[in-house]
DSSP file (Angstrom, degrees, kcal/mol; ACC not computed):
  #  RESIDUE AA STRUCTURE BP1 BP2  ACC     N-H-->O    O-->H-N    N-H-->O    O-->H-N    TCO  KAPPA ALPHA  PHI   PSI    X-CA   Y-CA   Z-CA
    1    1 A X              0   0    0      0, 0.0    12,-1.8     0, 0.0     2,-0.3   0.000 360.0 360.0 360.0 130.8   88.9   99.8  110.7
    2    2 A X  E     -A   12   0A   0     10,-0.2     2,-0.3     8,-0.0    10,-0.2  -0.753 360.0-166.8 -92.3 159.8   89.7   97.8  107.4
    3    3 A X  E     -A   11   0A   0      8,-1.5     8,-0.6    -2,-0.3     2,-0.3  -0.772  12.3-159.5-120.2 157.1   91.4   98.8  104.7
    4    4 A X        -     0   0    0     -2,-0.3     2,-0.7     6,-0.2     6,-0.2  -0.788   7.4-171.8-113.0 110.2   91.7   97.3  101.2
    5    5 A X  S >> S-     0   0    0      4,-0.4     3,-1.4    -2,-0.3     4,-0.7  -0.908  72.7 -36.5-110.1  89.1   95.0   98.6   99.0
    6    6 A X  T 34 S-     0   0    0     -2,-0.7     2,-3.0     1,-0.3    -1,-0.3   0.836  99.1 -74.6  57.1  85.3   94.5   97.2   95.2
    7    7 A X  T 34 S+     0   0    0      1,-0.2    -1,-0.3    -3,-0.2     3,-0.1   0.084 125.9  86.1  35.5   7.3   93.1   94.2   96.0
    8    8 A X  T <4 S+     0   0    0     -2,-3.0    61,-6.0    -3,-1.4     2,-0.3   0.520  83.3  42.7-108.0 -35.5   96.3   92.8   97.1
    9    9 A X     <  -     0   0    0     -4,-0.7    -4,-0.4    59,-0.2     2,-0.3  -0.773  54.4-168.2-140.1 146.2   96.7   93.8  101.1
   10   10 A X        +     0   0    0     -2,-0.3    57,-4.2    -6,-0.2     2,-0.3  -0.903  15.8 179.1-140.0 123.8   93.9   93.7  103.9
   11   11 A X  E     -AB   3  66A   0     -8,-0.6    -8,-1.5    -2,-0.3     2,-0.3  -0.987   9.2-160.6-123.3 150.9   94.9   95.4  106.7
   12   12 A X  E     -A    2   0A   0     53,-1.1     2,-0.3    -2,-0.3   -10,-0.2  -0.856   3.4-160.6-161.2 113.7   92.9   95.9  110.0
   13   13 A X        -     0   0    0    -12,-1.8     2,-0.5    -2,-0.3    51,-0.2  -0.733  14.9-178.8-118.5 133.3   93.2   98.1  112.7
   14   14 A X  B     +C   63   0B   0     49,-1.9    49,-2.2    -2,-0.3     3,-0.3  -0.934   8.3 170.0-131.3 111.9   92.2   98.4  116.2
   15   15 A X        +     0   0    0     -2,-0.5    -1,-0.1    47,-0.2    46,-0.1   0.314  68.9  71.0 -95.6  -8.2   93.0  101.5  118.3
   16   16 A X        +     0   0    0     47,-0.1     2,-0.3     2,-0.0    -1,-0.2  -0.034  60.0 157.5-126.2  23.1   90.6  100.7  121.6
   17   17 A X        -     0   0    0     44,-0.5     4,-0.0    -3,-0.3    -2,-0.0  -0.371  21.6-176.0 -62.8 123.4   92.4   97.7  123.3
   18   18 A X        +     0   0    0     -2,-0.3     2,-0.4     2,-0.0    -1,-0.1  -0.119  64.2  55.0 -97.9  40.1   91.6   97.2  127.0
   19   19 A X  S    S-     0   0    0     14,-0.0     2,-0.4    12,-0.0    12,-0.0  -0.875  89.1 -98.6-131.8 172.6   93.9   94.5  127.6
   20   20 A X        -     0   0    0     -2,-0.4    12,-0.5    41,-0.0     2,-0.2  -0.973  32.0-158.2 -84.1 114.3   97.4   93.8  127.2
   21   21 A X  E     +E   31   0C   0     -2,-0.4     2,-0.3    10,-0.1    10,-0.2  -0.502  15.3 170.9 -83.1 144.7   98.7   91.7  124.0
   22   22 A X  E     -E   30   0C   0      8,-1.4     8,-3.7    -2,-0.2     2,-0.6  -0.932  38.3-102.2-162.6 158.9  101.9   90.0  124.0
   23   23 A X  E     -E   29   0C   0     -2,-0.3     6,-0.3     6,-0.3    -2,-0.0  -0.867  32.2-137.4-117.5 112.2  103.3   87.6  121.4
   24   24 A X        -     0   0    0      4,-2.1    -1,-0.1    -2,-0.6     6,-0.0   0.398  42.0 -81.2 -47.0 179.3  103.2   83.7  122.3
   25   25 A X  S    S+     0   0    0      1,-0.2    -2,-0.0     2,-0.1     0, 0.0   0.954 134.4  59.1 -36.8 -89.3  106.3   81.2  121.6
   26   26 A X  S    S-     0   0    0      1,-0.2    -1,-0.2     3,-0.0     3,-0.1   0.422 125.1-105.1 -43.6 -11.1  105.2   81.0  118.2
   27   27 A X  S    S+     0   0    0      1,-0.3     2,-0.4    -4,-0.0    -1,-0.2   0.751  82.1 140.0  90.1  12.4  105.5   85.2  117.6
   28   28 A X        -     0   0    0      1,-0.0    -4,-2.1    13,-0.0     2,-0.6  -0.760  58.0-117.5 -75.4 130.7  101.2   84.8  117.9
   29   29 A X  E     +E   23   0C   0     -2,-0.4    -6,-0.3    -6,-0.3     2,-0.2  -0.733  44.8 172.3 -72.4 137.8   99.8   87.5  119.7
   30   30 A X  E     -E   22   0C   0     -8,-3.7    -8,-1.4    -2,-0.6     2,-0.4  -0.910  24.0-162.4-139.4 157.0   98.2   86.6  122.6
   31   31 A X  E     -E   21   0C   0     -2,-0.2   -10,-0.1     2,-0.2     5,-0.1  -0.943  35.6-110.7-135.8 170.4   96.4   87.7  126.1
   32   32 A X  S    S+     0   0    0    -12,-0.5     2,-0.5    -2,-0.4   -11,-0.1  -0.019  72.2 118.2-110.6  42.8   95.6   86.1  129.1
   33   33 A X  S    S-     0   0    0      1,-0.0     3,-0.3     2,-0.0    -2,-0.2  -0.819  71.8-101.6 -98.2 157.6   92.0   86.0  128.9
   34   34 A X  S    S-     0   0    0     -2,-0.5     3,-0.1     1,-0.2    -1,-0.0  -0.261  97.2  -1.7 -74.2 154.0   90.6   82.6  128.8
   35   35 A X  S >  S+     0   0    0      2,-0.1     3,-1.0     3,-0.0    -1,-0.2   0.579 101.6 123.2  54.2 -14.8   89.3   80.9  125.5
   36   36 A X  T 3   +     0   0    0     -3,-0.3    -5,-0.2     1,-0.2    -3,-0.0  -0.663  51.1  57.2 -88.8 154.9   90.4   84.5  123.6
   37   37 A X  T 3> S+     0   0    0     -2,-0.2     4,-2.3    -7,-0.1     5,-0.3   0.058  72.1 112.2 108.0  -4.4   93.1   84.1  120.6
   38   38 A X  H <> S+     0   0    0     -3,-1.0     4,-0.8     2,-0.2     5,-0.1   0.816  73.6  48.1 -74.1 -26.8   90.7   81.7  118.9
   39   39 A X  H >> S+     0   0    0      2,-0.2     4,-2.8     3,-0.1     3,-1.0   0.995 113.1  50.9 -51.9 -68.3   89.9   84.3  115.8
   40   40 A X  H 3> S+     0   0    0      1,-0.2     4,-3.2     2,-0.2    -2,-0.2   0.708 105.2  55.7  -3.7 -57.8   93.7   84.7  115.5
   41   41 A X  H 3X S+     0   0    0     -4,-2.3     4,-2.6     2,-0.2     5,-0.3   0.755 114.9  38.6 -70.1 -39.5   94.2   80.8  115.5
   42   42 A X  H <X S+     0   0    0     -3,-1.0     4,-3.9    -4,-0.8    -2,-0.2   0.935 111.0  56.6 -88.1 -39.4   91.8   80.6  112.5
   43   43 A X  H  X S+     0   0    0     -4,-2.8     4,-2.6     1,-0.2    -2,-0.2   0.934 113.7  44.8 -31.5 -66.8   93.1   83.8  110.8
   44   44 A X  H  X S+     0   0    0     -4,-3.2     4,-0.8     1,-0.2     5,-0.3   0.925 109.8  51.2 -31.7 -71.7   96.5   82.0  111.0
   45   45 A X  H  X S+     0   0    0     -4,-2.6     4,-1.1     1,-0.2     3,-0.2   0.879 114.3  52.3 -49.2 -36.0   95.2   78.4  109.8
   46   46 A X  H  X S+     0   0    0     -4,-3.9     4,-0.6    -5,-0.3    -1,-0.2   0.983 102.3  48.2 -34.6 -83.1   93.8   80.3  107.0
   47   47 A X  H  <>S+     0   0    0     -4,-2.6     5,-1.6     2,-0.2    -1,-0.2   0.421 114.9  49.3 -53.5  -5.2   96.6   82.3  105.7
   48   48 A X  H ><5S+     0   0    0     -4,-0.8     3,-0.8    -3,-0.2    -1,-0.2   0.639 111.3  53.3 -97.2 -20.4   99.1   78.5  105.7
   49   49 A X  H 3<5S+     0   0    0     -4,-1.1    -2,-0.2    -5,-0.3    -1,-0.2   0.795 121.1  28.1 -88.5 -24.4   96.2   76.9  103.9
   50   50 A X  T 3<5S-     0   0    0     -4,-0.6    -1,-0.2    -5,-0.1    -2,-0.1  -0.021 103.9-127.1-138.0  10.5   96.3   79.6  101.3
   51   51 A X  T < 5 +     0   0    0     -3,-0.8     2,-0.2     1,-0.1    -3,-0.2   0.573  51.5 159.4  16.9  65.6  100.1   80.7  101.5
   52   52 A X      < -     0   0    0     -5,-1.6    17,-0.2     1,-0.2    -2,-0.1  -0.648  48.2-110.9 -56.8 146.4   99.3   84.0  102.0
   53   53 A X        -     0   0    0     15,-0.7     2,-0.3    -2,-0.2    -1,-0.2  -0.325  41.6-176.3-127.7 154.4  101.7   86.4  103.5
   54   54 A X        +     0   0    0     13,-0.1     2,-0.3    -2,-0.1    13,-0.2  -0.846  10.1 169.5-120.8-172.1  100.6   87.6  107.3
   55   55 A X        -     0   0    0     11,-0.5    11,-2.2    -2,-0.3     2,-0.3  -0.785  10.5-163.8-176.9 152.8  102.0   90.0  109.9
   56   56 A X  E     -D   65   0B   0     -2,-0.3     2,-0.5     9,-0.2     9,-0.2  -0.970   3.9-163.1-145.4 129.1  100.7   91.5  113.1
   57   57 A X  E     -D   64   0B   0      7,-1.7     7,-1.2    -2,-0.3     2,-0.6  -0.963  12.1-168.4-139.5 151.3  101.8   94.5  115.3
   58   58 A X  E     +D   63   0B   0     -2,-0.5     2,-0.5     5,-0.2     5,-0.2  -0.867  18.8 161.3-124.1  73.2  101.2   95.4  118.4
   59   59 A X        -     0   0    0      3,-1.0     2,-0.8    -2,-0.6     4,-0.1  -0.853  67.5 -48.8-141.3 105.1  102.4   99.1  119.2
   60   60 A X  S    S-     0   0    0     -2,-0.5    -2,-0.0     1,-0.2   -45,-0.0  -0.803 117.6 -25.1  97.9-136.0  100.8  100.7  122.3
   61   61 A X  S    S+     0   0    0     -2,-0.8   -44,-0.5   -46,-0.1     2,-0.3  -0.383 115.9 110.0-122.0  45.4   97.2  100.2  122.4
   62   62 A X        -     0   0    0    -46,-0.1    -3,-1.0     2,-0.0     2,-0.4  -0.997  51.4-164.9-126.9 134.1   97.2   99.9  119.1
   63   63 A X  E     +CD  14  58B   0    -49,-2.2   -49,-1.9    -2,-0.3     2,-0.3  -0.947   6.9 178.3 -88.2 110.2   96.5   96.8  117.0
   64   64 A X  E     - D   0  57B   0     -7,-1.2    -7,-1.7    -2,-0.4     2,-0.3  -0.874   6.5-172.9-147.5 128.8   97.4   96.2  112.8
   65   65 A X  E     - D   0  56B   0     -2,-0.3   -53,-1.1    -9,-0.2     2,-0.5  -0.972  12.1-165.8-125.8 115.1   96.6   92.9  111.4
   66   66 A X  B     -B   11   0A   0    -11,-2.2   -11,-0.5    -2,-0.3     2,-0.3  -0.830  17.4-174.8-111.3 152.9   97.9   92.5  107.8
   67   67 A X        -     0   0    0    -57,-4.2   -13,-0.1    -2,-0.5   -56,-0.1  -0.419   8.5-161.8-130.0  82.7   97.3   90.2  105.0
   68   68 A X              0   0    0     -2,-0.3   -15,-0.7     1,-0.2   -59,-0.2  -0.179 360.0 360.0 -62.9 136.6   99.1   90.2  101.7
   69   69 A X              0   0    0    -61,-6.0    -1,-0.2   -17,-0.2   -60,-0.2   0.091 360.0 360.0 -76.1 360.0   97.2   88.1   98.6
């Protein structure tokens, strides 16, 4: 599900994970499927190119990706 809060915040949530997520060196969430994290990787390069604020959390089998403007 996405969200939009005042034009400001995107946040985006995924409740239906079949794998297990775990947070790389770098504090990236990650799994150990092959090739997978490469959406992540651009989301990231995005948000430094555009010093936007990000955050991710991981609680359960639940997933919350946010992105403050």
């Amino acid at each position: 599900m996405i969200k939009y809060i005042r034009n400001s915040h995107i946040e985006i949530n995924d409740g239906n994970l079949m794998f297990i997520i775990t947070y790389d060196k770098n504090n990236v969430p990650t799994n150990l499927k092959e090739n997978h994290g490469i959406g992540t990787q651009s989301i990231i390069s995005f948000c430094k190119s555009n010093k936007l604020t990000l955050d991710y959390d991981i609680t359960e089998n639940y997933f919350t990706l946010s992105i403050l403007f």
